[in-house]
ZADO-1210 file (C-alpha; in nm, 4 decimals, padded with zeros to 6 digits):
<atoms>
<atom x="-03.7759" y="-10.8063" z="-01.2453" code="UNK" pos="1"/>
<atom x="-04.0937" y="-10.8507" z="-01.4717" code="UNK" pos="2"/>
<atom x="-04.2012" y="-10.4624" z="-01.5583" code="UNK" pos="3"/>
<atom x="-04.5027" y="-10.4087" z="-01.6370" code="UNK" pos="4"/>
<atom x="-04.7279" y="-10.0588" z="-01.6400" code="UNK" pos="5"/>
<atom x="-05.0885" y="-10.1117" z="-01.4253" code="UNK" pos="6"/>
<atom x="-04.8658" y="-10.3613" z="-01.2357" code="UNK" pos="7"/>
<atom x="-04.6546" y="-10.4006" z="-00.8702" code="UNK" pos="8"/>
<atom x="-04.4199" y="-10.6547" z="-00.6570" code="UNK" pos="9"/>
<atom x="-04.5223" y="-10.8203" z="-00.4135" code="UNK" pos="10"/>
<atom x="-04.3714" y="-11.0828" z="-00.1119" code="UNK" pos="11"/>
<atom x="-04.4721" y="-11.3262" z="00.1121" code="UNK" pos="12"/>
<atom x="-04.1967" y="-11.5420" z="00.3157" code="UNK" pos="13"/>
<atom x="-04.2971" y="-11.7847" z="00.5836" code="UNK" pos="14"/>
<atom x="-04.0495" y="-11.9735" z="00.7949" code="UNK" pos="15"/>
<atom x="-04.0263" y="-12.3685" z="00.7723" code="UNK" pos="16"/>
<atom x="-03.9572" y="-12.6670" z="01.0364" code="UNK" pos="17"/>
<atom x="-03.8061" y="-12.9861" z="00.9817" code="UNK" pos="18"/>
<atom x="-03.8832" y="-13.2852" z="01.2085" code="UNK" pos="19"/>
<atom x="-03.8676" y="-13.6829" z="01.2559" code="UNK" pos="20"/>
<atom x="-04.0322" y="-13.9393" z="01.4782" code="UNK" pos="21"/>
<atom x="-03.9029" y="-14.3137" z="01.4554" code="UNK" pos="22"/>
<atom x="-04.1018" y="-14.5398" z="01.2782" code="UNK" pos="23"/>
<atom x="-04.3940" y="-14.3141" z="01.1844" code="UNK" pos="24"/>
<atom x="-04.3685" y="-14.1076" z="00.8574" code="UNK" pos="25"/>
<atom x="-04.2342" y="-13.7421" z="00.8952" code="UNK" pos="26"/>
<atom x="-04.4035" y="-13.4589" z="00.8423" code="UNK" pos="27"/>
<atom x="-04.3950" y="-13.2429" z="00.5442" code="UNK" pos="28"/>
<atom x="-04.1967" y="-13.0241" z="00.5261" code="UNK" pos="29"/>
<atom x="-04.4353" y="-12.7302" z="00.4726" code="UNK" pos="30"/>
<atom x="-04.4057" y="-12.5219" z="00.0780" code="UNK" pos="31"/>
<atom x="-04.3095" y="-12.1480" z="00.1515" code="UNK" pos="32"/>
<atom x="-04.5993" y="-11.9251" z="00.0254" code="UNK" pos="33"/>
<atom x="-04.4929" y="-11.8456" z="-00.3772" code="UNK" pos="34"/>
<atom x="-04.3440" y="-11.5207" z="-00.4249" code="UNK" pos="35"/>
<atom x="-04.5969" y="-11.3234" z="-00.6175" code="UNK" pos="36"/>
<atom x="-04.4341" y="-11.0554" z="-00.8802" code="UNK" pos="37"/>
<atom x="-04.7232" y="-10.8936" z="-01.0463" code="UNK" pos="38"/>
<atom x="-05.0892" y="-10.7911" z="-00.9635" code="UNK" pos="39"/>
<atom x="-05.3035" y="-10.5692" z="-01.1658" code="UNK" pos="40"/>
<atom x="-05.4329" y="-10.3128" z="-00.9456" code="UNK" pos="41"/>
<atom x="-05.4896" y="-10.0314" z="-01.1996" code="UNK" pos="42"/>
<atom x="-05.8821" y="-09.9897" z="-01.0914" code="UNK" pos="43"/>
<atom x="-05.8312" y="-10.0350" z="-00.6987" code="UNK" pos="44"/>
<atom x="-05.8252" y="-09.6475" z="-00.7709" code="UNK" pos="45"/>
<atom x="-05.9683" y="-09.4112" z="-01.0344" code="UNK" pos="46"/>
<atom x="-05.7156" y="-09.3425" z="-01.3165" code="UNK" pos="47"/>
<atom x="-05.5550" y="-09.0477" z="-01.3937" code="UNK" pos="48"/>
<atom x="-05.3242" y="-09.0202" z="-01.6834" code="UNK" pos="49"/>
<atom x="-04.9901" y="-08.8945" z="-01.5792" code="UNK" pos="50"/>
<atom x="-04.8296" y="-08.5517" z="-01.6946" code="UNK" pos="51"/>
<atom x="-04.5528" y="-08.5708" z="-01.4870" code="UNK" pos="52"/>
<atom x="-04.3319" y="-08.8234" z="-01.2870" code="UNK" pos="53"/>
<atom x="-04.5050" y="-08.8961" z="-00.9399" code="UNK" pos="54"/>
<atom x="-04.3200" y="-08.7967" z="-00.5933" code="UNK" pos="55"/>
<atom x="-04.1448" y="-09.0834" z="-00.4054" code="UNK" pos="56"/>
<atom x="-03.9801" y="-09.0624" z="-00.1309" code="UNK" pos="57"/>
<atom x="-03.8450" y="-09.3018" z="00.0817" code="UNK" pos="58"/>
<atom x="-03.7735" y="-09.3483" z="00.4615" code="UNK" pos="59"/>
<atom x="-03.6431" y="-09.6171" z="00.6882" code="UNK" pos="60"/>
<atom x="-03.8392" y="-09.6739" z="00.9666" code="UNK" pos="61"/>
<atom x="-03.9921" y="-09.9076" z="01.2292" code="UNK" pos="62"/>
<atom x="-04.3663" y="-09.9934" z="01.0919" code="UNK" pos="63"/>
<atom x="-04.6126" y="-09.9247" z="01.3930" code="UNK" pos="64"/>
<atom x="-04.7839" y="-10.1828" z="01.5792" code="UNK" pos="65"/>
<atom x="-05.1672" y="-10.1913" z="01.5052" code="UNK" pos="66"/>
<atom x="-05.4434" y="-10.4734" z="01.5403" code="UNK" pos="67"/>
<atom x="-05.6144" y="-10.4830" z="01.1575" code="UNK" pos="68"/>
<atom x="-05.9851" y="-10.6520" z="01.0795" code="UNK" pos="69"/>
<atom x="-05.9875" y="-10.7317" z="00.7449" code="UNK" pos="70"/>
<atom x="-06.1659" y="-10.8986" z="00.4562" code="UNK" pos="71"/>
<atom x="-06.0337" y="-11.1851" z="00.2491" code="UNK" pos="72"/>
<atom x="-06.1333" y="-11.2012" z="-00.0618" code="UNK" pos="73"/>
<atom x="-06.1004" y="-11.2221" z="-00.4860" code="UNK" pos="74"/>
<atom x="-06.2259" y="-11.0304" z="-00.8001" code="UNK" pos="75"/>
<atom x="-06.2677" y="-11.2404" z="-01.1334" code="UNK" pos="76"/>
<atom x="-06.1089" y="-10.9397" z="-01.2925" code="UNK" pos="77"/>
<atom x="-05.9091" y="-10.6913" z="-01.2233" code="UNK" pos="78"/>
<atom x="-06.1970" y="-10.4421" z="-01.3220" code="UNK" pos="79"/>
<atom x="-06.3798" y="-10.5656" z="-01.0406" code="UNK" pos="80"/>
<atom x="-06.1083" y="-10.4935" z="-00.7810" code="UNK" pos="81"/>
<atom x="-06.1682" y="-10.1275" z="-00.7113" code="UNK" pos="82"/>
<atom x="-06.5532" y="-10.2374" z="-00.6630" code="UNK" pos="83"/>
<atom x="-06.5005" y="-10.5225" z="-00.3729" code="UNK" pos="84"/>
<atom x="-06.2874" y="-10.2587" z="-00.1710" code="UNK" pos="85"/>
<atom x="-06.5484" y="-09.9796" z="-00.1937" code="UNK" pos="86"/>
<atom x="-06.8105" y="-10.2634" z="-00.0887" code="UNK" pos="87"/>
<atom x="-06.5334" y="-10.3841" z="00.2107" code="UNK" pos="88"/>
<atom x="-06.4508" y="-10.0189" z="00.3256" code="UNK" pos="89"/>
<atom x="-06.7653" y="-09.8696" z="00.2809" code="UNK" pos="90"/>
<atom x="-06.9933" y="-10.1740" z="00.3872" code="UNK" pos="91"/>
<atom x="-06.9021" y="-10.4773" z="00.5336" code="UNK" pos="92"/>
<atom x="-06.6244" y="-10.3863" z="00.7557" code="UNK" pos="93"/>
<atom x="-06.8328" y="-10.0695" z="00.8913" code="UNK" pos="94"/>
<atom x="-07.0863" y="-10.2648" z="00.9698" code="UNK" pos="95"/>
<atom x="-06.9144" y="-10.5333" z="01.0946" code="UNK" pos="96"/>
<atom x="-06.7265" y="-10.2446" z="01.3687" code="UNK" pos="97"/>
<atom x="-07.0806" y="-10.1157" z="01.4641" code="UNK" pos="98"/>
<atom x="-07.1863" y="-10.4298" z="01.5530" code="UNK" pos="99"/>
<atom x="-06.8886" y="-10.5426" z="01.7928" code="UNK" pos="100"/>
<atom x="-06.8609" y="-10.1839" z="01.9014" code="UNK" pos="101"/>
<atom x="-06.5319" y="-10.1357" z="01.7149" code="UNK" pos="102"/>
<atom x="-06.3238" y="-09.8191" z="01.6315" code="UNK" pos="103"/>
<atom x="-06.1023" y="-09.8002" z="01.2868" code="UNK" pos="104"/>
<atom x="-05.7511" y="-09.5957" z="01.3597" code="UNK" pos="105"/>
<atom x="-05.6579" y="-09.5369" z="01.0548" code="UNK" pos="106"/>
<atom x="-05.6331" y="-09.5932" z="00.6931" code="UNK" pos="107"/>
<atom x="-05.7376" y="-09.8415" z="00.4488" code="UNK" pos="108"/>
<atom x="-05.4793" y="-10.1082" z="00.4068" code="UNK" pos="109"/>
<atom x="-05.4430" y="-10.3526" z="00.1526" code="UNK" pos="110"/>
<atom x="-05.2629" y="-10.6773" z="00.0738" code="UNK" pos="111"/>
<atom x="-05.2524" y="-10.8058" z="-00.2828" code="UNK" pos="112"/>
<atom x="-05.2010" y="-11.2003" z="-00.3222" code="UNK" pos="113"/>
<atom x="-05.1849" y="-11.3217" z="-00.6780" code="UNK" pos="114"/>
<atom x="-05.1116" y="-11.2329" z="-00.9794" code="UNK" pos="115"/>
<atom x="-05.3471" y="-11.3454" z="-01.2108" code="UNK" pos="116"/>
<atom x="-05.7318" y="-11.4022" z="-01.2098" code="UNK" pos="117"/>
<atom x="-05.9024" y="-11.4833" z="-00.9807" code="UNK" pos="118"/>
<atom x="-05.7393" y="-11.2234" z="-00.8314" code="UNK" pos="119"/>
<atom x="-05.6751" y="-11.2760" z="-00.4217" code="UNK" pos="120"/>
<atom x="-05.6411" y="-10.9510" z="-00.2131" code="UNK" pos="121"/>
<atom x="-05.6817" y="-10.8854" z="00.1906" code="UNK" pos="122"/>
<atom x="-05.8200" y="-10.5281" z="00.2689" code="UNK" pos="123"/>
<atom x="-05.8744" y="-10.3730" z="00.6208" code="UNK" pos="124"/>
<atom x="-05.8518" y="-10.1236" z="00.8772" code="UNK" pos="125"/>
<atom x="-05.6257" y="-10.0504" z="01.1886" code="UNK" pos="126"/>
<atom x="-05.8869" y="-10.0607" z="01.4876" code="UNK" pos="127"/>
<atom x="-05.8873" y="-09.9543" z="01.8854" code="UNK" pos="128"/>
<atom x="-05.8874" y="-10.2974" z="01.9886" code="UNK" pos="129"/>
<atom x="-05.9342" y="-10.6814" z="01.8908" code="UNK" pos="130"/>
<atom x="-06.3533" y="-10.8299" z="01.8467" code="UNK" pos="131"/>
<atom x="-06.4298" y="-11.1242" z="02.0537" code="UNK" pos="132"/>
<atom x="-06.5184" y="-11.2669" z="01.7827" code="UNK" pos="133"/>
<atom x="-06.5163" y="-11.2479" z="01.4110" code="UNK" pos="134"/>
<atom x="-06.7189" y="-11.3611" z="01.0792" code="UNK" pos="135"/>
<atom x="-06.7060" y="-11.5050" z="00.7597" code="UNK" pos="136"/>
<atom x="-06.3614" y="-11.4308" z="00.6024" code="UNK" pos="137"/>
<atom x="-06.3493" y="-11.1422" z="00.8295" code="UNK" pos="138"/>
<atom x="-06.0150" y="-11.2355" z="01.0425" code="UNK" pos="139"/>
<atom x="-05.7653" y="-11.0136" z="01.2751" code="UNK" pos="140"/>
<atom x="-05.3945" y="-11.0009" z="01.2524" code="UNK" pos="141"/>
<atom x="-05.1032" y="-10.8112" z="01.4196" code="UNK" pos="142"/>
<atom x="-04.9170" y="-10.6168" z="01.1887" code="UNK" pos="143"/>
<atom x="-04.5769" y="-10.3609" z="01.2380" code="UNK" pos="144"/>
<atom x="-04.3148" y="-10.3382" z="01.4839" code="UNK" pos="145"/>
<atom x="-04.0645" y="-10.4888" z="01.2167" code="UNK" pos="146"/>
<atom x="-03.8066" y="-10.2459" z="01.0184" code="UNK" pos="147"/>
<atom x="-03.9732" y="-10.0994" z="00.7194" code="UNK" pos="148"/>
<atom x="-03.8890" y="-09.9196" z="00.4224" code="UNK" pos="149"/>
<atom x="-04.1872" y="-09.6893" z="00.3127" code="UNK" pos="150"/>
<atom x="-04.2614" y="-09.5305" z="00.0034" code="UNK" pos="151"/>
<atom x="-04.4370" y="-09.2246" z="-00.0029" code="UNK" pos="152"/>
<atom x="-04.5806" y="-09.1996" z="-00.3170" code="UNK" pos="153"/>
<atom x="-04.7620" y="-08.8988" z="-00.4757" code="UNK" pos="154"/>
<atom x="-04.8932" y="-08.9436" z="-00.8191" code="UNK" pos="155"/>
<atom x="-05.1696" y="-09.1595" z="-01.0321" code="UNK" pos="156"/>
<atom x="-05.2221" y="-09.5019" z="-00.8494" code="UNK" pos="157"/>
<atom x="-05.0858" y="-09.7020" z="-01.1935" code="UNK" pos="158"/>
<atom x="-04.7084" y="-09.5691" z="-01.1388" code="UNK" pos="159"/>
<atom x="-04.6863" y="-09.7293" z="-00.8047" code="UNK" pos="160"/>
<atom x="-04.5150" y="-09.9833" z="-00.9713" code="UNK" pos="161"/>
<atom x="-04.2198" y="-09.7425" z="-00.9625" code="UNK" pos="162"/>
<atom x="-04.2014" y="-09.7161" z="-00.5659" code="UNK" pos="163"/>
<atom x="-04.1930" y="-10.0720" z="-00.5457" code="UNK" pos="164"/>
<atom x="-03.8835" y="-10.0968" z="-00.7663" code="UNK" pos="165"/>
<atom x="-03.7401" y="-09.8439" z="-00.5696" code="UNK" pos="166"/>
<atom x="-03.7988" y="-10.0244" z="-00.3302" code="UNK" pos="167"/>
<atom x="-03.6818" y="-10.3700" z="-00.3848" code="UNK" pos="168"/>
<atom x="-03.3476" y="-10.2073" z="-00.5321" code="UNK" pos="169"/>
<atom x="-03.2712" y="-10.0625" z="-00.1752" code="UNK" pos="170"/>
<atom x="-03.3845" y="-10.4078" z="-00.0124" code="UNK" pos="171"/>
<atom x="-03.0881" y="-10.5747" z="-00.2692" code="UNK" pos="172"/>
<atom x="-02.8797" y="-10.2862" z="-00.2104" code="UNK" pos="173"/>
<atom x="-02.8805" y="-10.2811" z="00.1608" code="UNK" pos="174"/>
<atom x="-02.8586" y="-10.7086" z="00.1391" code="UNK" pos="175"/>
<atom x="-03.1778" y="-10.7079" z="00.3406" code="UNK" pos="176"/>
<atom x="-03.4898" y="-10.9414" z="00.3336" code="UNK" pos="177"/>
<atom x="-03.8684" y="-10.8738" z="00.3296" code="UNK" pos="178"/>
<atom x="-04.0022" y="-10.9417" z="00.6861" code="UNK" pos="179"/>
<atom x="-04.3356" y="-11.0022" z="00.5472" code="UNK" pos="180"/>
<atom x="-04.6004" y="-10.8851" z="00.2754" code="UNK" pos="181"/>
<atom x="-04.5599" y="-10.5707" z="00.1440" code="UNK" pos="182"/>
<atom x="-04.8831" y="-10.4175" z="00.2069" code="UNK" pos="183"/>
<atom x="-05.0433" y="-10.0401" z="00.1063" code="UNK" pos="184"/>
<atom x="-05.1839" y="-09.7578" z="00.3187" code="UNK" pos="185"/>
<atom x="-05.4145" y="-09.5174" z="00.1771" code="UNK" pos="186"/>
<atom x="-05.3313" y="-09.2023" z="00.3886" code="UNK" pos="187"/>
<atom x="-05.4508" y="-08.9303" z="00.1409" code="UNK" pos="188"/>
<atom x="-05.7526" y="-09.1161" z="-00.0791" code="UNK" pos="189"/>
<atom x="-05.8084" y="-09.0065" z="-00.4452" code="UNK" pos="190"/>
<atom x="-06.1764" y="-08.9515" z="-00.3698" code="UNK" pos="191"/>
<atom x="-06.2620" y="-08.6445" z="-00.0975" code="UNK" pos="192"/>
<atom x="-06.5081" y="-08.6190" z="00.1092" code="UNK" pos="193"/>
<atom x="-06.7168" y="-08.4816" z="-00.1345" code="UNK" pos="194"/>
<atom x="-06.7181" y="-08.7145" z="-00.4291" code="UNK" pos="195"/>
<atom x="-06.4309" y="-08.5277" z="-00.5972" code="UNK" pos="196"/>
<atom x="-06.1514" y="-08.6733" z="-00.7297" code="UNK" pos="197"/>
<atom x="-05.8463" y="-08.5268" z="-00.6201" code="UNK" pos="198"/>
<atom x="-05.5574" y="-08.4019" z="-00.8311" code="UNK" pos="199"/>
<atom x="-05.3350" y="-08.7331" z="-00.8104" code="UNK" pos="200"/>
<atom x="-05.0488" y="-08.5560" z="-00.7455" code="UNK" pos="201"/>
<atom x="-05.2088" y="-08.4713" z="-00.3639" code="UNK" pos="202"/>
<atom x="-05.2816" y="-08.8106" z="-00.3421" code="UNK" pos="203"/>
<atom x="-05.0842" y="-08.9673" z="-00.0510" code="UNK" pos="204"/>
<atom x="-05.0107" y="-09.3866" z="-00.0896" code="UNK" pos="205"/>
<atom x="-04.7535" y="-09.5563" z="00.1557" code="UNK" pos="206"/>
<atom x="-04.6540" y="-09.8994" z="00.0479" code="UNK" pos="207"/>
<atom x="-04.4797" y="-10.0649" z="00.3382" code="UNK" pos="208"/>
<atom x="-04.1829" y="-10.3405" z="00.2798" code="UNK" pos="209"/>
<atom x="-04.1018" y="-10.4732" z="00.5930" code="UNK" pos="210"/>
<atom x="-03.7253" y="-10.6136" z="00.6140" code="UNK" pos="211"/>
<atom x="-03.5203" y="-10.7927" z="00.8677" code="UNK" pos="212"/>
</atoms>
C-alpha cells in the first residue's frame, strides 16, 4: 500500500455482466470503477498537529440502513475541499431539505472519489425520508445494511490514514472484500457549536468499510 501522511484508501467495486445476441455485436462488457488509493483530504477539516497517537478502535458490525441526499461534486485543489463541504452542509443541502420539507438524521457523510486534482468527492446527510424529486447533482442513494468494519477514530483528521490501514489489514486478514465505498461519518465535528475548535483528540470520525 502507497503511504502517504494528509492521505487515505479508498474502494469502489461494481459487479459486471456478460452477454451475446446472434448476429448483432455484444455488448461491452462494462470497466469496474478504478480502485482509488489516495485522496488528499488534509483541509476537509482544520489541522491540528498531533502530540500523541490518535484513538482507534475498531468494531464489526452491520452498517445501518439510511436514505442519504447528497452533493456530487470536485475541488481544483485539495485546499478547496474543506470549503465546498462547508458550502454543501451549511448551504445547499439545507436549503435544498427546507424546500422539499426534508429532515437530516444524522451526520455528515462523505465519499472521496479520486485521487488527484480535480479532486471528485460525494457529501451528504442521512434524512427522514426520500424527495420526490431532486436537483442539479443533488441525487439519493440507499446506503448500509451490509457487514461493516468501523473505525472509530479520535485524533487530528490527517492521521486517518492510519484507521484505514487498520482497516484494510483486517479486510486481508479476515479474506474478506469491500462491499462498497468506504465512506466517513462525522459524529463528533472538530468545530462546536460555538465556532471553537475542539481538542482533536474529542473529535469523533467513523470511517465505514463495508465487506461481504
Amino acid at each position: 500500500m502507497l503511504q502517504l501522511k494528509h492521505t487515505v484508501s479508498f474502494f469502489a467495486i461494481f459487479g459486471v455482466g456478460l452477454f451475446s445476441c446472434k448476429d448483432k455485436e455484444p455488448p461491452r462488457k462494462p470497466e469496474p470503477e478504478k480502485i482509488i488509493y489516495k485522496i488528499d483530504t488534509s483541509n476537509a477539516q482544520p489541522q491540528t498537529e498531533a502530540t500523541r497517537a490518535p484513538i482507534i478502535n475498531i468494531s464489526d458490525t452491520i452498517a445501518p440502513r439510511e436514505i442519504v441526499v447528497y452533493v456530487k461534486d470536485s475541488a481544483k485543489t485539495s485546499e478547496r475541499i474543506g470549503i465546498k463541504l462547508e458550502h454543501i452542509f451549511r448551504k445547499t443541502l439545507p436549503e435544498f431539505f427546507k424546500k422539499n420539507k426534508i429532515s437530516k438524521t444524522g451526520s455528515r457523510i462523505v465519499w472521496y472519489k479520486s485521487s488527484s486534482a480535480p479532486f471528485y468527492f460525494e457529501a451528504g446527510f442521512p434524512v427522514n425520508k426520500r424527495p420526490k424529486s431532486t436537483a442539479k447533482n443533488i441525487l439519493v442513494r440507499d446506503i448500509g445494511g451490509d457487514s461493516a468494519l468501523v473505525a472509530h477514530f479520535y485524533g487530528p483528521y490527517h492521521l486517518t490514514y492510519e484507521a484505514y490501514e487498520v482497516l484494510r489489514e483486517q479486510l486481508k486478514n479476515a479474506h474478506k472484500k469491500p462491499a462498497g465505498s468506504p465512506y466517513e461519518k462525522y459524529i463528533i465535528p472538530a468545530i462546536d457549536s460555538t465556532g471553537r475548535a475542539r481538542d482533536p483528540y474529542k473529535v469523533l470520525t467513523d470511517i465505514v468499510f463495508p465487506y461481504r
